[in-house]
PQR file with spaces between the fields and no chain letter, atoms N, CA, C, O and H, PARSE charges and radii, in Angstrom:
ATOM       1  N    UNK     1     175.150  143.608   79.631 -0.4000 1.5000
ATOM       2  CA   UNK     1     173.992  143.520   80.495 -0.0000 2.0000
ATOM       3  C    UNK     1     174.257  142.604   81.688  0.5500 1.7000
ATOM       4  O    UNK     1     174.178  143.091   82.816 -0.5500 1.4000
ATOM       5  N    UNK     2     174.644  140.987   81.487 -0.4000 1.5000
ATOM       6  CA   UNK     2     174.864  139.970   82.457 -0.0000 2.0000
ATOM       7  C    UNK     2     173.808  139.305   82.503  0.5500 1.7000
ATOM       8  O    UNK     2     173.025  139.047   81.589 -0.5500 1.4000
ATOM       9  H    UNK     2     174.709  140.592   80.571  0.4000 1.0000
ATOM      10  N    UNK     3     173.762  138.877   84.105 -0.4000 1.5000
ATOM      11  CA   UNK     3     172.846  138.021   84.147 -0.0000 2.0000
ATOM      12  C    UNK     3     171.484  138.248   84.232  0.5500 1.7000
ATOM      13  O    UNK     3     170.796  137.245   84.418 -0.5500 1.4000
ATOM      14  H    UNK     3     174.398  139.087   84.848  0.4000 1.0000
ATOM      15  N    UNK     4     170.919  139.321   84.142 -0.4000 1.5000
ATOM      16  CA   UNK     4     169.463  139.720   84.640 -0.0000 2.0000
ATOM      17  C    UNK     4     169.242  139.716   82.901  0.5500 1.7000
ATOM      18  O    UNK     4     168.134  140.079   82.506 -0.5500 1.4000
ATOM      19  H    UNK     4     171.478  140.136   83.991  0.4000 1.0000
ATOM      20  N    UNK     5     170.040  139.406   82.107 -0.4000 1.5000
ATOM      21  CA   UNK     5     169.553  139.529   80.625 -0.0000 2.0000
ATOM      22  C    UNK     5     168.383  138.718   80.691  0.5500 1.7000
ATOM      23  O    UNK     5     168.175  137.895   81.582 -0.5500 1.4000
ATOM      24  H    UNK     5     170.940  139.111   82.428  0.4000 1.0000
ATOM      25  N    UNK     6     167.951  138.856   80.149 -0.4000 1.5000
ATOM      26  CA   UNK     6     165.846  137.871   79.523 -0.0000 2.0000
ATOM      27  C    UNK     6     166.447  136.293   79.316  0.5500 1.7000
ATOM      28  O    UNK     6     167.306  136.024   78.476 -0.5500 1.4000
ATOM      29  H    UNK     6     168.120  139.525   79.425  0.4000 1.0000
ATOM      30  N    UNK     7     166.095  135.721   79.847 -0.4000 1.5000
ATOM      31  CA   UNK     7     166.130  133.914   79.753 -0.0000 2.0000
ATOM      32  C    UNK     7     167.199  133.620   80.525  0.5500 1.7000
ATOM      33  O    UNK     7     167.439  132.413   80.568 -0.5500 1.4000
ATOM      34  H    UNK     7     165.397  135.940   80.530  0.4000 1.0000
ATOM      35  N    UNK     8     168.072  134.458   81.280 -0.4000 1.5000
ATOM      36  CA   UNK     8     169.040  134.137   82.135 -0.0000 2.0000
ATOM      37  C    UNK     8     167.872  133.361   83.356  0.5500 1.7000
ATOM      38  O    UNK     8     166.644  133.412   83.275 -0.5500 1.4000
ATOM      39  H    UNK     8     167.877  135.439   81.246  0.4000 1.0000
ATOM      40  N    UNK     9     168.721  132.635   84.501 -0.4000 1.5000
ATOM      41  CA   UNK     9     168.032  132.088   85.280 -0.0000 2.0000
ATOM      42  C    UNK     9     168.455  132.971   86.544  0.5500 1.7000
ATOM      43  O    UNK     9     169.561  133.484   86.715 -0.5500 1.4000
ATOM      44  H    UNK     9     169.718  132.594   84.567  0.4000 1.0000
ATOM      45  N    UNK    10     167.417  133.040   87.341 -0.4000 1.5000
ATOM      46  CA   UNK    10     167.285  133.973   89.032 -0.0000 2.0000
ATOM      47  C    UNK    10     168.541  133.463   89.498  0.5500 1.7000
ATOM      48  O    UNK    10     168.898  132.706   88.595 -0.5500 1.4000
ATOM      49  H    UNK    10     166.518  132.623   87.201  0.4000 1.0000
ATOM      50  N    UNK    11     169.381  133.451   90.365 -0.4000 1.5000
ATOM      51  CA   UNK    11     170.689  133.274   91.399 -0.0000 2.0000
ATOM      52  C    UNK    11     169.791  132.361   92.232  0.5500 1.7000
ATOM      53  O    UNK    11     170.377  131.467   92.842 -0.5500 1.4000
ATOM      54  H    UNK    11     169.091  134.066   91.098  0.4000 1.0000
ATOM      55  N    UNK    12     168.302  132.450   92.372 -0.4000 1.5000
ATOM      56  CA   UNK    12     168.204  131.194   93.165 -0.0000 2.0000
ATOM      57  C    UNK    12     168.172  130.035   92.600  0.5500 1.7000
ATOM      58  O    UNK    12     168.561  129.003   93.147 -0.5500 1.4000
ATOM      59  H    UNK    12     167.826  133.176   91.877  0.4000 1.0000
ATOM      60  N    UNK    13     167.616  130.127   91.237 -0.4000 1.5000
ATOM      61  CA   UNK    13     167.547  128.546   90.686 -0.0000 2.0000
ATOM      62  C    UNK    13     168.791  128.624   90.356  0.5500 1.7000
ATOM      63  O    UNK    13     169.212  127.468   90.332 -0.5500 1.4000
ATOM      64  H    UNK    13     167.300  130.965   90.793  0.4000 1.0000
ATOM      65  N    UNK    14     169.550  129.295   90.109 -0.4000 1.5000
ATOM      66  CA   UNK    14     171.273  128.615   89.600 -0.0000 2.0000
ATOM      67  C    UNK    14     171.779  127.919   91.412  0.5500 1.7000
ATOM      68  O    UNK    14     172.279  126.844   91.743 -0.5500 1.4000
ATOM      69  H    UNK    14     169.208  130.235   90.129  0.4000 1.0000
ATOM      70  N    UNK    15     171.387  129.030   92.149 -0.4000 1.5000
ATOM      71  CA   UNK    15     171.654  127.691   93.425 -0.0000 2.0000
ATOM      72  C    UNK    15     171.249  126.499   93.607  0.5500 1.7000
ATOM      73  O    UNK    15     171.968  125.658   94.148 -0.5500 1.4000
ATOM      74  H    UNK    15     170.981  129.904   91.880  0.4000 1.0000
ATOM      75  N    UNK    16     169.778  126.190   93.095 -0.4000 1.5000
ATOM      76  CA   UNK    16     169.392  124.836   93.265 -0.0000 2.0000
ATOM      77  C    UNK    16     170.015  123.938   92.404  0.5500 1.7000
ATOM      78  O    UNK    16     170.055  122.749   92.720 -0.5500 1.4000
ATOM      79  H    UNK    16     169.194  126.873   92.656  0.4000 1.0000
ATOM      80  N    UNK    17     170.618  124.417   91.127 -0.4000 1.5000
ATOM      81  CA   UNK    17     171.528  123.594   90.236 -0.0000 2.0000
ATOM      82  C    UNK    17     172.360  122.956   90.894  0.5500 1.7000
ATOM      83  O    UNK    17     172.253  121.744   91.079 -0.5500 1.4000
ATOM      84  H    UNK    17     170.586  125.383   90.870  0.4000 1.0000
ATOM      85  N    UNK    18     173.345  123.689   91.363 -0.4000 1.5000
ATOM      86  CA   UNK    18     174.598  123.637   91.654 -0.0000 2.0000
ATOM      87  C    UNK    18     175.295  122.859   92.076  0.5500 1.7000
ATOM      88  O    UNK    18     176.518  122.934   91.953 -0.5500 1.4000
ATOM      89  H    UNK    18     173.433  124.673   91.212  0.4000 1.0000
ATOM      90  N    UNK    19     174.424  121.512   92.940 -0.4000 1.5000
ATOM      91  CA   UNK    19     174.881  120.673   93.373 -0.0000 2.0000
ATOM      92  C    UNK    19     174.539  119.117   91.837  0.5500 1.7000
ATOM      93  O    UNK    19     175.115  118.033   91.745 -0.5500 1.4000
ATOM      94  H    UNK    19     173.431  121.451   93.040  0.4000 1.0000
ATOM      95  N    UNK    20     173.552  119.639   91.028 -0.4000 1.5000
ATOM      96  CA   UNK    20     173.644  118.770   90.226 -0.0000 2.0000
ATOM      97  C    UNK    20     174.859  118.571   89.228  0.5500 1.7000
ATOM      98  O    UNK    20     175.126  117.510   88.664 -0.5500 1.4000
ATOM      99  H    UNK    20     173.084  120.520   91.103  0.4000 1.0000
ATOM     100  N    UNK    21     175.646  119.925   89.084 -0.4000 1.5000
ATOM     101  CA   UNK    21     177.074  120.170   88.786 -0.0000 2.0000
ATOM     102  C    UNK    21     177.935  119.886   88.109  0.5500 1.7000
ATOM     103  O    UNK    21     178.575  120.927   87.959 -0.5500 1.4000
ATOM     104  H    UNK    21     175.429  120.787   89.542  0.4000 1.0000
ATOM     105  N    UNK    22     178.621  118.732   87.308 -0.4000 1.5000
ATOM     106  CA   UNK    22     179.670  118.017   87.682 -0.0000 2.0000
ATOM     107  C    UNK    22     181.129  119.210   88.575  0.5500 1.7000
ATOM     108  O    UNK    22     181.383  120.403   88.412 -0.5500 1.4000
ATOM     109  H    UNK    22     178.102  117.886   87.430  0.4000 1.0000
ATOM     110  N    UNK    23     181.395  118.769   88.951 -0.4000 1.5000
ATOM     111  CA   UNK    23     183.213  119.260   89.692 -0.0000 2.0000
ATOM     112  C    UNK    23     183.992  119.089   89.056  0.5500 1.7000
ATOM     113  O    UNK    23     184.132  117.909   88.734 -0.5500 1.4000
ATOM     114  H    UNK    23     181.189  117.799   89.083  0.4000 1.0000
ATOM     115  N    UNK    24     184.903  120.016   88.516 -0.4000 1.5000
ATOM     116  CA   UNK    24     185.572  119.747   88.141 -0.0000 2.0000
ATOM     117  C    UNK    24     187.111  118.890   88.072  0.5500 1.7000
ATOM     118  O    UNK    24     187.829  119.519   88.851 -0.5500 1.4000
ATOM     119  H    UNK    24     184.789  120.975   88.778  0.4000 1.0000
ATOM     120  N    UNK    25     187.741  117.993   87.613 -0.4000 1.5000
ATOM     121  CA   UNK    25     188.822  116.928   87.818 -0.0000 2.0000
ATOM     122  C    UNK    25     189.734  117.900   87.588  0.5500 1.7000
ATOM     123  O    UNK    25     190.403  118.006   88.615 -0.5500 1.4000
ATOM     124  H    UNK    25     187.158  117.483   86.981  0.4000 1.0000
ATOM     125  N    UNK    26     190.097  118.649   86.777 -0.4000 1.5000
ATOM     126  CA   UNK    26     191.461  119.095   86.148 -0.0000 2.0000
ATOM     127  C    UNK    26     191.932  118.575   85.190  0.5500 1.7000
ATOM     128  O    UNK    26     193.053  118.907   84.803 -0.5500 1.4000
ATOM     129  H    UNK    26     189.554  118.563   85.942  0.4000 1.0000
ATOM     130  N    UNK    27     191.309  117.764   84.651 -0.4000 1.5000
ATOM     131  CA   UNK    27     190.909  117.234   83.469 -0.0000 2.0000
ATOM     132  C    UNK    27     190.358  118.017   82.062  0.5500 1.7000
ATOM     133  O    UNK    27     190.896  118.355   81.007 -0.5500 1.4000
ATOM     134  H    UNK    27     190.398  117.494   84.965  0.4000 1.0000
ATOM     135  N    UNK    28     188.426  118.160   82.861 -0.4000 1.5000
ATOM     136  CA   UNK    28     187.854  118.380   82.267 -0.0000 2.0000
ATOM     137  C    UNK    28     187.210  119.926   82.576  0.5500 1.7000
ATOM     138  O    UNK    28     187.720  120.782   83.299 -0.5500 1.4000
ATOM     139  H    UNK    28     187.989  117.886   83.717  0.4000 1.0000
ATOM     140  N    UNK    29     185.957  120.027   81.826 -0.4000 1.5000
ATOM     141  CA   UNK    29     185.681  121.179   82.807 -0.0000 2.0000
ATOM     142  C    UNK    29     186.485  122.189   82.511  0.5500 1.7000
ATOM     143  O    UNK    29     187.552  122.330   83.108 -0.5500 1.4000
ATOM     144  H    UNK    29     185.542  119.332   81.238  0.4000 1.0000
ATOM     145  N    UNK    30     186.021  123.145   81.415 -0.4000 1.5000
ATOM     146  CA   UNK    30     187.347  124.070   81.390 -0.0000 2.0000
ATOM     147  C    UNK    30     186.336  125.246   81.541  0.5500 1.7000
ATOM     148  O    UNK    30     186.795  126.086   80.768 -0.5500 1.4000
ATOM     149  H    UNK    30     185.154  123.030   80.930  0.4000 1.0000
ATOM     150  N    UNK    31     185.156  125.801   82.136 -0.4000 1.5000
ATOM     151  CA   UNK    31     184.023  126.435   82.259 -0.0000 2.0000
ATOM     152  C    UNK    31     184.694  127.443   83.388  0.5500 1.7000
ATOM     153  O    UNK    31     185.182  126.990   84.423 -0.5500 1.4000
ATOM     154  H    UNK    31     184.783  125.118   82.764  0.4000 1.0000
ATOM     155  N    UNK    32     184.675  128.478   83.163 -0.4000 1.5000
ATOM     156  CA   UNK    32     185.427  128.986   84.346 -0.0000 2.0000
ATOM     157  C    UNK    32     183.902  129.066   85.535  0.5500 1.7000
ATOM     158  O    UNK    32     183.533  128.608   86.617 -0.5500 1.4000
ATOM     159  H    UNK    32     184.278  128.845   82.322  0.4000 1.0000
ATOM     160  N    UNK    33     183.411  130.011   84.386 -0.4000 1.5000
ATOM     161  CA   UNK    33     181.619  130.147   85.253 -0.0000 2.0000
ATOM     162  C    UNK    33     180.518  129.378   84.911  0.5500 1.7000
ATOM     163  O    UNK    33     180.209  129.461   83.723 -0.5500 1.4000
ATOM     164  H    UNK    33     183.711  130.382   83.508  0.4000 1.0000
ATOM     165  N    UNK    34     179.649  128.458   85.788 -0.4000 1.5000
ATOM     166  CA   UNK    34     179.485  127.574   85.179 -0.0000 2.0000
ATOM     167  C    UNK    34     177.820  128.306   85.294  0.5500 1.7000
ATOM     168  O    UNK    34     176.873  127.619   84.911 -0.5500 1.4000
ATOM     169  H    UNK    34     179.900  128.390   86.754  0.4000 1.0000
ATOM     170  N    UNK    35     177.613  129.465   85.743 -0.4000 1.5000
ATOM     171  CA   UNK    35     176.813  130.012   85.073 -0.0000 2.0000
ATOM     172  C    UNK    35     176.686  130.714   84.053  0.5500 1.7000
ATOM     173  O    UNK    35     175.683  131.394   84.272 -0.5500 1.4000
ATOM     174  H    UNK    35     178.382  130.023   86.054  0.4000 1.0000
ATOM     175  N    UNK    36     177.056  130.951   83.141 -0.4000 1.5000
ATOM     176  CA   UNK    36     177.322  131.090   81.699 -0.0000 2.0000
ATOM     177  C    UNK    36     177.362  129.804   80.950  0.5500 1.7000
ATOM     178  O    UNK    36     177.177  129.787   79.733 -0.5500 1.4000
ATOM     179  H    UNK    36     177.871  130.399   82.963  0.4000 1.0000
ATOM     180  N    UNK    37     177.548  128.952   81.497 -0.4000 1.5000
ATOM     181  CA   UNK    37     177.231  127.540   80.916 -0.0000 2.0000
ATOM     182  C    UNK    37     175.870  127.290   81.173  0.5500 1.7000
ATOM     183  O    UNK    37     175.328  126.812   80.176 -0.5500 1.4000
ATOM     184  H    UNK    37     177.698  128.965   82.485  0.4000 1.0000
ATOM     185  N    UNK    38     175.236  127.409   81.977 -0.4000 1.5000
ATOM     186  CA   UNK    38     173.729  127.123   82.139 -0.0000 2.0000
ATOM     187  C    UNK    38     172.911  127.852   81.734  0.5500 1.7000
ATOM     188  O    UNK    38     171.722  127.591   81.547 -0.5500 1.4000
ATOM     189  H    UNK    38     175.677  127.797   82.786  0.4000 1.0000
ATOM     190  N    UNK    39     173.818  129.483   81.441 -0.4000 1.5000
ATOM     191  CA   UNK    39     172.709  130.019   80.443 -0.0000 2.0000
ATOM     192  C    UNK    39     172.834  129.682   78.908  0.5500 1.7000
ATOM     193  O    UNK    39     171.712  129.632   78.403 -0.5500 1.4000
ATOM     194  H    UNK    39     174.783  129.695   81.592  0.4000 1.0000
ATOM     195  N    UNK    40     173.676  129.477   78.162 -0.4000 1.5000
ATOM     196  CA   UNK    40     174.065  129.336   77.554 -0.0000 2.0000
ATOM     197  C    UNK    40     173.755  128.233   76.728  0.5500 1.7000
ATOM     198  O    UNK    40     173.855  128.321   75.504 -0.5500 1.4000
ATOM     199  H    UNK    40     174.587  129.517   78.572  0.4000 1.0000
ATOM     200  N    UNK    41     173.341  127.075   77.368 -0.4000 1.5000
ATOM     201  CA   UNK    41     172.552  125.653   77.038 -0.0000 2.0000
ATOM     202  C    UNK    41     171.217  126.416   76.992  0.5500 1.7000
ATOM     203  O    UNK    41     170.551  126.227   75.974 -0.5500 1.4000
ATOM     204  H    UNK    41     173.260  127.004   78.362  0.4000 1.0000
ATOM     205  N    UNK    42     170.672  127.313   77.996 -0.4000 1.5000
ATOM     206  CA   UNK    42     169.151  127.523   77.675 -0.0000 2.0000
ATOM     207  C    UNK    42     168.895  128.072   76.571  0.5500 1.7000
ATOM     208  O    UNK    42     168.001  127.780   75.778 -0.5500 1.4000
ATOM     209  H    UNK    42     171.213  127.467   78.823  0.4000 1.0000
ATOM     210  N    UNK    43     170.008  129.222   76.469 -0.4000 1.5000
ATOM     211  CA   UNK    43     170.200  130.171   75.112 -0.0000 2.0000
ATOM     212  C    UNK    43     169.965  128.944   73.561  0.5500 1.7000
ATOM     213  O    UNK    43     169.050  128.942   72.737 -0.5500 1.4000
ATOM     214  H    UNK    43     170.735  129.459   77.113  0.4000 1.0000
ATOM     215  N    UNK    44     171.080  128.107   73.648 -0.4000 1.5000
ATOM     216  CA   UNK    44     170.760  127.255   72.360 -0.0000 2.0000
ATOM     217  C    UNK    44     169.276  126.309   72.505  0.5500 1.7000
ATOM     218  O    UNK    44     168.517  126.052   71.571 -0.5500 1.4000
ATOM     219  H    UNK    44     171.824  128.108   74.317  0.4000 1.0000
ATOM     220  N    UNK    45     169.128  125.929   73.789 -0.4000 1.5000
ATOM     221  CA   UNK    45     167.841  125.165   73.416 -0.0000 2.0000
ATOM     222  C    UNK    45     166.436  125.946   73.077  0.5500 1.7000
ATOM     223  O    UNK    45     165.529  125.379   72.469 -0.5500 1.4000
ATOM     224  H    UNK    45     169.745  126.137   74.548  0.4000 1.0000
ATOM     225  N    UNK    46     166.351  127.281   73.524 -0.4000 1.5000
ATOM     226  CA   UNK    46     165.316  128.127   73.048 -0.0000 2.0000
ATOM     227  C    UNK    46     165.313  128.796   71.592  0.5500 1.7000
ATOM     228  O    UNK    46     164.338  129.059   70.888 -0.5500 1.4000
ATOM     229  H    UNK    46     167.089  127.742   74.018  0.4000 1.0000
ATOM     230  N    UNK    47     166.777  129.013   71.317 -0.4000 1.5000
ATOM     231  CA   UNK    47     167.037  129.346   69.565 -0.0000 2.0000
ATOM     232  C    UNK    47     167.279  128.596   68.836  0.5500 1.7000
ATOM     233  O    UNK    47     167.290  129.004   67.675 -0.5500 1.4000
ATOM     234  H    UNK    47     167.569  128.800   71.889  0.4000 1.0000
ATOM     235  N    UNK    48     167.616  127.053   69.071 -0.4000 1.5000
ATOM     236  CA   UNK    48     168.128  126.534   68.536 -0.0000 2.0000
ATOM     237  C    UNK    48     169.421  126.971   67.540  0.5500 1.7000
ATOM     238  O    UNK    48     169.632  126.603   66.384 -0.5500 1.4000
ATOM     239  H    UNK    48     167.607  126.721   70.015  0.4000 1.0000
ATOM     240  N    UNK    49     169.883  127.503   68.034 -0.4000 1.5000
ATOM     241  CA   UNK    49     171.422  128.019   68.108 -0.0000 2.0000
ATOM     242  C    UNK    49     172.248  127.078   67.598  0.5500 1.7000
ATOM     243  O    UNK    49     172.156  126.013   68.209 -0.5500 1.4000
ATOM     244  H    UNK    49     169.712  127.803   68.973  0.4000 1.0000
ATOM     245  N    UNK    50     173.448  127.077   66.213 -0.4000 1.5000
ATOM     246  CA   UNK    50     174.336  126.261   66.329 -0.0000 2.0000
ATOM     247  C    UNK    50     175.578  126.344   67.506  0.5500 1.7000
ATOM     248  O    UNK    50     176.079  127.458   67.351 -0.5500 1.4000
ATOM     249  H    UNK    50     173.523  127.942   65.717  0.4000 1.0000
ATOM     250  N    UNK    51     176.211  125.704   68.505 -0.4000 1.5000
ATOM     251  CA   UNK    51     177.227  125.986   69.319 -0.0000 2.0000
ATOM     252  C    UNK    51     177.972  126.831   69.051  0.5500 1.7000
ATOM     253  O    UNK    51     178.222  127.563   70.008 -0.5500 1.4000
ATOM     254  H    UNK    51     175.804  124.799   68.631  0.4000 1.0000
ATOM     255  N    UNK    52     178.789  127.235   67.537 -0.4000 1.5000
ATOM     256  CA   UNK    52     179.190  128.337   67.545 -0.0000 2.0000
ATOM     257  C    UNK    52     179.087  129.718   67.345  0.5500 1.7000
ATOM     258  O    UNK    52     179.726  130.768   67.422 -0.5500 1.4000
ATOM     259  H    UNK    52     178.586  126.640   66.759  0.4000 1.0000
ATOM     260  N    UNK    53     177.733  129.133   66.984 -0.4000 1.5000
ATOM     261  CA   UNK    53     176.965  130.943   66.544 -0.0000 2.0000
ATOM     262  C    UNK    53     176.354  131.201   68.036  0.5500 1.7000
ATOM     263  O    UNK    53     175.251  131.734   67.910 -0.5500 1.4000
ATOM     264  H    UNK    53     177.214  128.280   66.922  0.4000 1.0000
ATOM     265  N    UNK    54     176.729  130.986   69.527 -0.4000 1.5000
ATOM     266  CA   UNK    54     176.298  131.232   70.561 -0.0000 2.0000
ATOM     267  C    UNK    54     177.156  132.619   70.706  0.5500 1.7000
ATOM     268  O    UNK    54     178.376  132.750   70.802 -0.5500 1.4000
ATOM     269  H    UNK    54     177.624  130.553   69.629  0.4000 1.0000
ATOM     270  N    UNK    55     176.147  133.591   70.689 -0.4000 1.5000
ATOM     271  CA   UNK    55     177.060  135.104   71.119 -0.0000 2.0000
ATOM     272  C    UNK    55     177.556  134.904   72.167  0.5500 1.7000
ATOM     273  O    UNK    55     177.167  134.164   73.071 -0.5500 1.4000
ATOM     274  H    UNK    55     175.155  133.485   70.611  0.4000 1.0000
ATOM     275  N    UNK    56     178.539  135.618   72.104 -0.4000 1.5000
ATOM     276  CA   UNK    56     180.086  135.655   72.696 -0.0000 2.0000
ATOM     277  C    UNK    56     179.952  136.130   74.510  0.5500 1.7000
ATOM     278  O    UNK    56     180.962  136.142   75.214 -0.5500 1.4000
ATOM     279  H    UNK    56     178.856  136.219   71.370  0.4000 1.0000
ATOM     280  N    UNK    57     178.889  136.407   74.933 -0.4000 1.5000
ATOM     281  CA   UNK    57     178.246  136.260   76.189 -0.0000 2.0000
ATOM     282  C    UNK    57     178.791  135.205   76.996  0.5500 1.7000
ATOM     283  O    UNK    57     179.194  135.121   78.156 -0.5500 1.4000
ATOM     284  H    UNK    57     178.069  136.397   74.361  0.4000 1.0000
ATOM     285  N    UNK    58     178.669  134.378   75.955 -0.4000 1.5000
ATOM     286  CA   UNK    58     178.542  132.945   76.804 -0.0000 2.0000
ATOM     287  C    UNK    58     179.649  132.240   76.806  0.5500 1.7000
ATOM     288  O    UNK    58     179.647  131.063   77.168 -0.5500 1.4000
ATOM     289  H    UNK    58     178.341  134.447   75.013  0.4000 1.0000
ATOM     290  N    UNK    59     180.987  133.014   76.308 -0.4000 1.5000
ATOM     291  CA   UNK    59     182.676  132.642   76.257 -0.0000 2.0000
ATOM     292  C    UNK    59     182.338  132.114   74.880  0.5500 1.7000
ATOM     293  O    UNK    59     181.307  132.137   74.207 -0.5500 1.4000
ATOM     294  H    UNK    59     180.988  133.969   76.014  0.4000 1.0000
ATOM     295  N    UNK    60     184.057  131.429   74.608 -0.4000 1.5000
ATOM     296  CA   UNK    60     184.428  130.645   73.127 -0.0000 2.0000
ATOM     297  C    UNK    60     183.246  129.798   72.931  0.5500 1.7000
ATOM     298  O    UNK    60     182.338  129.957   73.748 -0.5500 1.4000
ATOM     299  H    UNK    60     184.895  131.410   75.155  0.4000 1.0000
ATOM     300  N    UNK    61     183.109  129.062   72.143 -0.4000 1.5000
ATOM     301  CA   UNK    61     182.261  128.019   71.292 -0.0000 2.0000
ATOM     302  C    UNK    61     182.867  127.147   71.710  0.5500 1.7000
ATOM     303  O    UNK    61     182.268  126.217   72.251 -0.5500 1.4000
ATOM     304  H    UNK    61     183.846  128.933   71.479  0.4000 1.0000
ATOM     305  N    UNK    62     184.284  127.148   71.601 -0.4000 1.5000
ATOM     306  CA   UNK    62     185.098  125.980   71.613 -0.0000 2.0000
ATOM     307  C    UNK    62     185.095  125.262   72.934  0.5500 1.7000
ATOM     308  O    UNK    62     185.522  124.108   72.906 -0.5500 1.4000
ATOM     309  H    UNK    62     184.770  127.903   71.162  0.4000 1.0000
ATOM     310  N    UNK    63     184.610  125.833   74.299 -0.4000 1.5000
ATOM     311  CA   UNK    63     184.195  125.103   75.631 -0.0000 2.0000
ATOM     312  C    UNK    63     183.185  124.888   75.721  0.5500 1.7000
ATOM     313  O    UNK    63     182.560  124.671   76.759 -0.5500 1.4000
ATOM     314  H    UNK    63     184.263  126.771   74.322  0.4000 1.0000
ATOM     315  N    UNK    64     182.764  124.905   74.526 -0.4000 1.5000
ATOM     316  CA   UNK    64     181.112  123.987   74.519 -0.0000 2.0000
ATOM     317  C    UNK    64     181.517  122.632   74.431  0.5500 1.7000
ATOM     318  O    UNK    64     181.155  121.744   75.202 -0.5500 1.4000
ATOM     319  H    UNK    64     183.272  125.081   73.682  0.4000 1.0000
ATOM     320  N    UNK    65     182.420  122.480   73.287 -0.4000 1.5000
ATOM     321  CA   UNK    65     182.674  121.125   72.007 -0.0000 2.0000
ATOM     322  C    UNK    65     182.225  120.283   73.234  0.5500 1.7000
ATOM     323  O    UNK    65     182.576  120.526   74.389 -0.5500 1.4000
ATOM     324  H    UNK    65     182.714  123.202   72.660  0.4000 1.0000
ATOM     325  N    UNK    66     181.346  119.190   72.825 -0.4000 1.5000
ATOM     326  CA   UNK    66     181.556  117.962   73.742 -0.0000 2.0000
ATOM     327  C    UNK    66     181.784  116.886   73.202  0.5500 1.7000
ATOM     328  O    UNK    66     181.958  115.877   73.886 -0.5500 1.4000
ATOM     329  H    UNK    66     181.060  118.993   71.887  0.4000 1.0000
């Protein structure tokens, strides 16, 4: 489906995010899209979702770990 899926956020509010952000160092940050990360936090905070039971939409589990 993508992003117009149900609880995804409009392209405009992911613009108003964007500058709240972090940037990535090369370090950290291994998010390729960091919208799939912002849906993806909404996804678990509305299901309360464990991190790895986040369907696979939203990439590995394992670039959640924090």
């Amino acid at each position: 489906m993508g992003r117009e899926e149900r609880g995804n956020l409009p392209d405009t509010e992911r613009e108003r995010l964007r500058p709240l952000l972090p940037v990535s160092n090369g370090r950290c940050g291994r998010w390729r899209d960091r919208s799939q990360v912002i849906d993806g936090i909404l996804y678990r905070a509305r299901t309360g979702v464990q991190w790895r039971d986040l369907p696979e939409r939203f990439g590995p589990w394992k670039s959640w770990d924090a």
